[in-house]
C-alpha angles and dihedrals in degrees: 000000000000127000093255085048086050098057096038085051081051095048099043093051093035113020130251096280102030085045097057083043087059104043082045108045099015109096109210107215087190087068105049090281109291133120122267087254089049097047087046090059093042082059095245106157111267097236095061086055083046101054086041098045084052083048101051086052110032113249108178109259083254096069111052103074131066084011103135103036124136118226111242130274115260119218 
């Protein structure tokens, strides 16, 4: 997962601005107890803040892999 992939994964489950609350105030256990923000900026894959984001707040199981991923280019 890359970081773009990432924030667009946080706006589509959680919306633009909730979203930017979560990664900001929400500490992640799962990833030594900072912030997504926080574990971005500590270089933790993104997909690991992104599984334990989904874990802190519940996202169904279903939804937590393949979200933020752009469709592909047509030619």
């Amino acid at each position: 997962m890359r970081l773009s992939e990432f924030w667009l994964a946080v706006s589509d489950e959680f919306g633009a601005d909730y979203g930017r609350v979560l990664t900001h105030d929400l500490v992640l256990g799962a990833v030594g107890g900072f912030t997504a923000e926080q574990a971005v900026a500590k270089g933790i894959p993104v997909r690991e803040i992104w599984l334990a984001l989904c874990e802190a707040t519940d996202v169904p199981a279903e939804r937590r892999y393949g979200v933020g991923q752009r469709e592909p280019k047509k030619s």
